[in-house]
Structures are given as structure tokens and as C-alpha cells.
C-alpha positions as CSV (number, residue, x, y, z in Angstrom):
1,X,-129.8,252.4,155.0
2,X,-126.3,251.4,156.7
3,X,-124.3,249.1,154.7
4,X,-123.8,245.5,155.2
5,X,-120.9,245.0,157.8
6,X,-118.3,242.5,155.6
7,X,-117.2,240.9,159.1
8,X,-121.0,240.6,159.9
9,X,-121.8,238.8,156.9
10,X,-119.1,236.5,157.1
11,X,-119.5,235.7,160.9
12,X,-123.5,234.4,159.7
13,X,-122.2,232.6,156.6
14,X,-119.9,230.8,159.1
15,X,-122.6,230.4,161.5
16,X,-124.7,228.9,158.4
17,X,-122.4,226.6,157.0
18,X,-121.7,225.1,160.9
19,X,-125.5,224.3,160.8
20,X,-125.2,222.9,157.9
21,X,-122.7,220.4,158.4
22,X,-124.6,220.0,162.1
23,X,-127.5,218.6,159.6
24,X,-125.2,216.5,157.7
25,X,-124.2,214.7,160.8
26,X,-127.6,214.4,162.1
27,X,-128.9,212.1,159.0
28,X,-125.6,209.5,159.7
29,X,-122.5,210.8,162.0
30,X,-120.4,208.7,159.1
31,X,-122.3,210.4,155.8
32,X,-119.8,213.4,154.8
33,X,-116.9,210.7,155.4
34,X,-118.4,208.3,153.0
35,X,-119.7,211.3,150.5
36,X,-117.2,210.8,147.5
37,X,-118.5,206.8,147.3
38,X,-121.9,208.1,147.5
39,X,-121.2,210.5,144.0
40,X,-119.4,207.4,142.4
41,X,-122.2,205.4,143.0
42,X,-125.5,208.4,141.9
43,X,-123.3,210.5,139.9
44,X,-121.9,208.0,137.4
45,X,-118.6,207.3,136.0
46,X,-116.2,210.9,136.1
47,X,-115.7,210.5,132.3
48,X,-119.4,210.8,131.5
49,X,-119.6,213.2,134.2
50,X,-116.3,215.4,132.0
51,X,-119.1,214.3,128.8
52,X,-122.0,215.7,130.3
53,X,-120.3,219.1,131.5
54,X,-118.4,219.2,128.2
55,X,-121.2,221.2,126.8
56,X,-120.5,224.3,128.7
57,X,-117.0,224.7,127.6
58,X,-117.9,227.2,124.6
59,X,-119.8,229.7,126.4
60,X,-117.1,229.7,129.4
61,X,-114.4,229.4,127.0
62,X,-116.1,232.8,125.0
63,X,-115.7,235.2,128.1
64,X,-112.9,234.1,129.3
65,X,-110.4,237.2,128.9
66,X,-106.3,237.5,129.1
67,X,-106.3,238.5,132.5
68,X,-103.7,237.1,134.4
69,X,-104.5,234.3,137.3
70,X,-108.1,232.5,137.2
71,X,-110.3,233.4,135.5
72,X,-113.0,230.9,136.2
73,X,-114.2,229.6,140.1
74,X,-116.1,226.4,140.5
75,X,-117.7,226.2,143.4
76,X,-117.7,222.8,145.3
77,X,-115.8,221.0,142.4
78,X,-116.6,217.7,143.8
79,X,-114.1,214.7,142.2
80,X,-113.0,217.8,140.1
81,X,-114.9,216.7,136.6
82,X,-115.5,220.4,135.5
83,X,-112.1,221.6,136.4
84,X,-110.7,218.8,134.2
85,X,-112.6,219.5,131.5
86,X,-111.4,223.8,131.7
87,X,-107.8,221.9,132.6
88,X,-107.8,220.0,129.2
89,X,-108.9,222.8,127.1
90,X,-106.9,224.9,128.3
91,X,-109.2,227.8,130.6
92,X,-107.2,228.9,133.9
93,X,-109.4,228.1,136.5
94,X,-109.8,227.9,140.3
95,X,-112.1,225.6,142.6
96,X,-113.0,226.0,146.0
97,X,-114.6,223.1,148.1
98,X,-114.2,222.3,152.0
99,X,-114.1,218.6,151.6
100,X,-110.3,218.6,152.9
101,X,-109.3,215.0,151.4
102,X,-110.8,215.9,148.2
103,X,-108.7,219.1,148.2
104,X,-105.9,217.1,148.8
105,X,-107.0,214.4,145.9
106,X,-107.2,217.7,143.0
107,X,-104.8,218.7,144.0
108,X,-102.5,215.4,143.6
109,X,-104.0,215.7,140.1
110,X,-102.5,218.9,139.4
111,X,-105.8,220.9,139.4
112,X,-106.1,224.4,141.4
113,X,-108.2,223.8,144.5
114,X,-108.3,226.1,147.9
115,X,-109.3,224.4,150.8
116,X,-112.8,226.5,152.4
117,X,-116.3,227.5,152.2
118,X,-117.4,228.9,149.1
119,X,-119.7,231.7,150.1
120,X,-116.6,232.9,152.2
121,X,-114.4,232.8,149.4
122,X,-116.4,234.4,147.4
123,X,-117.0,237.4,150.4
124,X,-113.7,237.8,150.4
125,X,-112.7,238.2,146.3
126,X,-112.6,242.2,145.2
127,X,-114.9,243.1,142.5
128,X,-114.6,242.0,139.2
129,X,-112.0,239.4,139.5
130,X,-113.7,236.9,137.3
131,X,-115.0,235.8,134.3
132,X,-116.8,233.1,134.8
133,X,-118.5,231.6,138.0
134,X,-119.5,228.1,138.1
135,X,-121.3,225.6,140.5
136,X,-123.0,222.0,139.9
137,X,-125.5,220.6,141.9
138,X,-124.3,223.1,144.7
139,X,-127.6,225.1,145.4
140,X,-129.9,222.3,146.1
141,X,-128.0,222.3,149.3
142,X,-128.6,225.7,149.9
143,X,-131.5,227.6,151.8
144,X,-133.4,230.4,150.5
145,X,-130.9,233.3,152.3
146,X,-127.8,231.4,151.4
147,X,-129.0,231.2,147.7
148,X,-129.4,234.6,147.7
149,X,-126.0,235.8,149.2
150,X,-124.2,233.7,147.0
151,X,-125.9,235.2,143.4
152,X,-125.1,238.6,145.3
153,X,-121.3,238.0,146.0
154,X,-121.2,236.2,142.6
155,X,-122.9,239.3,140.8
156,X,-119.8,241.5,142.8
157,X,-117.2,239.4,142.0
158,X,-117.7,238.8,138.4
159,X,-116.7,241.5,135.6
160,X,-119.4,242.9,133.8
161,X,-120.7,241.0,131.4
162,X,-119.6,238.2,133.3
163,X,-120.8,234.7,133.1
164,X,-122.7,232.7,136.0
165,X,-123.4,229.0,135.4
166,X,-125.6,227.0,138.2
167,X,-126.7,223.4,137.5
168,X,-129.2,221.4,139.3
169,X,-131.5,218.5,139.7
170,X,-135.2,219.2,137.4
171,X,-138.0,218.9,139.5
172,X,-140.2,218.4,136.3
173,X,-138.8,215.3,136.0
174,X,-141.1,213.4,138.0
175,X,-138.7,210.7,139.1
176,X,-135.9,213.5,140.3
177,X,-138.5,215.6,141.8
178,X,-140.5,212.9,143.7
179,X,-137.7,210.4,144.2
180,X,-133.9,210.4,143.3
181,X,-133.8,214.1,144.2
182,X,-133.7,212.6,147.9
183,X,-131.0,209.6,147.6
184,X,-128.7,212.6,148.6
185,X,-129.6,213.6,152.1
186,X,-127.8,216.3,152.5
187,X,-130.7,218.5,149.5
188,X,-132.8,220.7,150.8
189,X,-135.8,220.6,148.1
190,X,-135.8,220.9,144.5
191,X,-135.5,224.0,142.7
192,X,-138.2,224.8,140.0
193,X,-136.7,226.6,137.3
194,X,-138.9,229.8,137.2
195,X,-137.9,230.5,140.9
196,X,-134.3,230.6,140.1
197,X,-134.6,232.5,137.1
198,X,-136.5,235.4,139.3
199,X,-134.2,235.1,142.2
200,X,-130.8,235.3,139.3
201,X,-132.9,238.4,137.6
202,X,-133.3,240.2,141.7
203,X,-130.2,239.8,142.1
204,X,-129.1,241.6,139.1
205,X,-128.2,239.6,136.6
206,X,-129.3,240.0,133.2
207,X,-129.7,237.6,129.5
208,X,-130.8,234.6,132.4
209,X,-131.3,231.6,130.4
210,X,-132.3,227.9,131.2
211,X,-130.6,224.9,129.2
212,X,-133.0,221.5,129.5
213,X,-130.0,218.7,130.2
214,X,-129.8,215.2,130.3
215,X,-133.1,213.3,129.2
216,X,-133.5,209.6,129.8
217,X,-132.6,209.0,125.9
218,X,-133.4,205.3,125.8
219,X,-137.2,205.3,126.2
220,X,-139.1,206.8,123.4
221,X,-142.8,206.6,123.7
222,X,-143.9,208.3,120.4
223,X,-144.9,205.2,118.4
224,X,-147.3,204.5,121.8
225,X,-150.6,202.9,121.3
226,X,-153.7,202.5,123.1
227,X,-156.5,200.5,122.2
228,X,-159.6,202.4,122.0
229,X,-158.1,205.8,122.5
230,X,-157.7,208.4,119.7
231,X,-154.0,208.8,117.7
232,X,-153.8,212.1,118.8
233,X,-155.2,212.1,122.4
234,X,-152.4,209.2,122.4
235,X,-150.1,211.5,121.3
236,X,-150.8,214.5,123.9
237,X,-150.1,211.5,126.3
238,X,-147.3,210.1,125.2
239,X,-145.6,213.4,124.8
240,X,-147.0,213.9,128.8
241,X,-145.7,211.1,130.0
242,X,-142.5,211.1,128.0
243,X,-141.3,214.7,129.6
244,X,-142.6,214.1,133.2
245,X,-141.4,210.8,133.9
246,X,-138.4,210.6,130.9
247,X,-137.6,214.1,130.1
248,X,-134.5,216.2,131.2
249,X,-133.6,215.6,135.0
250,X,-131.2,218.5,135.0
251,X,-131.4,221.8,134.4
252,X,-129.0,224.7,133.9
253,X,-129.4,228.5,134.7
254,X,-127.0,230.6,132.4
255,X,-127.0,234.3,133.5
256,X,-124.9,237.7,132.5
257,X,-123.0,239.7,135.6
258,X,-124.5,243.1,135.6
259,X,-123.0,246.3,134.3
């Protein structure tokens, strides 16, 4: 079997990511302009944003090494939450997004940012550069092919050992998956867990994990009643009900560079 012609894969990645933004103007010629209102709006605030992504920080932190330069890329760092967070405790790291103005706004803040697409970034980092690869609510946006070349060039670049963290909407959560999954027009469809584990595992990577995130905490249906229904077939309900319509509406795959 020949090997994969760099200049080859990086012409198609090119020729990908034109057909993607070719999409983006399709839904609304003035939607990638108006894209950093949009995540004010259905993100949420940037400090509960730093909050939420605050929970990563220990297992990045752990395999982070002394190496010199950064040792941790986001991908598509977005208003630049994450990279705040590694900024504030300390971590060296790197993000990569082709939003130009938001470039230009990280990097006002002081925060590392390259201007360009990611999955040519990554094509074009030697092997084992990095610690720790990160990327939230990036591969919703992805097709199947894309996904896939991205966990390959992420399983090259990172050391062994090294740590890959992807973060996306929960389809389980029947609200995300049948409804605020597609306030963003730019996602392609949901990701069910179990797929992305066995696509991270393919691709080499080992110890893949998923982390449950952010459940609606406010609604508790565990003291439900229903008249004329058994306590515990009102239980098995509530518990039903409680996951698929309040339960986590992220989830996180955590997975190990091979070698």
C-alpha cells in the first residue's frame, strides 16, 4: 500500500474546509460574521463557560511535561474560555481557529492563537509535539472523513501517552438531540457517544473514556407522583424522564495517544 501523499492530504482538507464554509454561507450569507453573538447568546456567559471547562484542568495539567513551547493545542478556541482557564493556571498552551477577528481579539488578550484551519495545522506538526490536544464543540461540525483525519493527525502529533479531550453536544438528552442541537446551523448531526468511542479506539487510541457533563440541575423529579400508578413504576419513570429530557446535555471523550 503507497503512503498517504502529505501535499495530497492537505490539498483535500483545504478543498473540505472551502465546502464547508460554502455551507455556512448557504444557511445566511451574514451567519459566520455574526457567529461570536450567536455563542454569547447559546453558549452562556464566558465565566461559566471558564466554570464549566474548569473541570478538565487536572487531567491536562497531569501530562503536561517540561518541554519547552506548547504543550497543549485547542482546537477552534472560540472567545478563548479554555485557553484562559490553561492561561490562569499556568499550562503553556496554543489555539488554532480561522475566525480571523477572533484571532485578533485572543490575541489582544494576551492568549496564543495562530490564525488557520485546524486539521492543517495539525498536518503540518511533527510527531509527538504535544501533550495534550483539545477541542470543544468542534466535531459536531465535522463529517465522518474529517472526524476521522483529525483523531489520525491528533494520534501523530501527540506524545505517547498523550492526552486527547473532545467535547460535544449529548444526543441522549432529548432536548439537545431533537432540538437545541440545531439552533447552530452550521452542526452536522449529533454524535452518540458509543460511535466516537469506536472511531477514538480505530484510530488508535487507548484508556477512551466518556465524562457525562452538565445536567439541567434545577429540576429534580424523584419525589414524582402519580395517582394510580405504583411507587416504583413511578420511580423507573421518573428516573426515565429525568435523564432523557433533564440529564447531561454534554458529553466528553477522554482518550490516551498510542504508544
Amino acid at each position: 500500500m503507497n503512503a498517504p501523499d502529505p501535499a495530497a492530504e492537505i490539498a483535500r482538507l483545504r478543498a473540505e474546509v472551502a465546502e464547508l464554509r460554502a455551507e455556512v454561507r448557504a444557511h445566511s450569507p451574514r451567519f459566520a460574521a455574526i457567529y461570536p453573538a450567536f455563542e454569547d447568546r447559546f453558549r452562556g456567559a464566558e465565566a461559566d463557560v471558564r466554570e464549566r471547562l474548569a473541570v478538565y484542568l487536572p487531567e491536562v495539567r497531569s501530562c503536561v511535561s517540561d518541554a519547552a513551547g506548547p504543550r497543549v493545542l485547542d482546537l477552534g478556541p472560540g472567545r478563548g474560555e479554555w485557553l484562559q482557564v490553561l492561561a490562569d493556571a499556568g499550562v503553556p498552551a496554543r489555539g488554532v481557529d480561522d475566525n480571523p477577528a477572533m484571532v485578533e481579539h485572543l490575541r489582544g488578550r494576551g492568549l496564543d492563537v495562530a490564525a488557520g484551519d485546524a486539521a492543517e495545522h495539525l498536518a503540518a506538526l511533527p510527531d509527538g509535539k504535544l501533550d495534550a490536544v483539545t477541542a470543544f464543540h468542534v466535531v459536531e461540525h465535522l463529517d465522518l472523513e474529517s472526524t476521522l483525519a483529525l483523531l489520525a493527525h491528533t494520534a501523530r502529533v501527540l506524545r505517547p501517552g498523550g492526552l486527547l479531550v473532545l467535547e460535544t453536544p449529548h444526543p441522549a438528552n432529548l432536548v439537545m438531540g431533537a432540538c437545541n442541537f440545531y439552533l447552530d446551523p452550521t452542526h452536522r448531526s449529533p454524535i452518540p457517544p458509543a460511535r466516537l468511542e469506536f472511531l477514538a479506539a480505530a484510530s488508535g487510541f487507548t484508556d477512551v473514556r466518556v465524562w457525562e457533563l452538565h445536567p439541567k440541575e434545577d429540576v429534580d423529579l424523584s419525589g414524582l407522583q402519580l395517582p394510580g400508578v405504583a411507587a416504583a413504576d413511578t420511580a423507573v419513570l421518573a428516573a426515565a424522564l429525568q435523564k432523557g429530557l433533564f440529564g447531561p446535555q454534554d458529553y466528553a471523550l477522554l482518550a490516551r495517544a498510542p504508544g
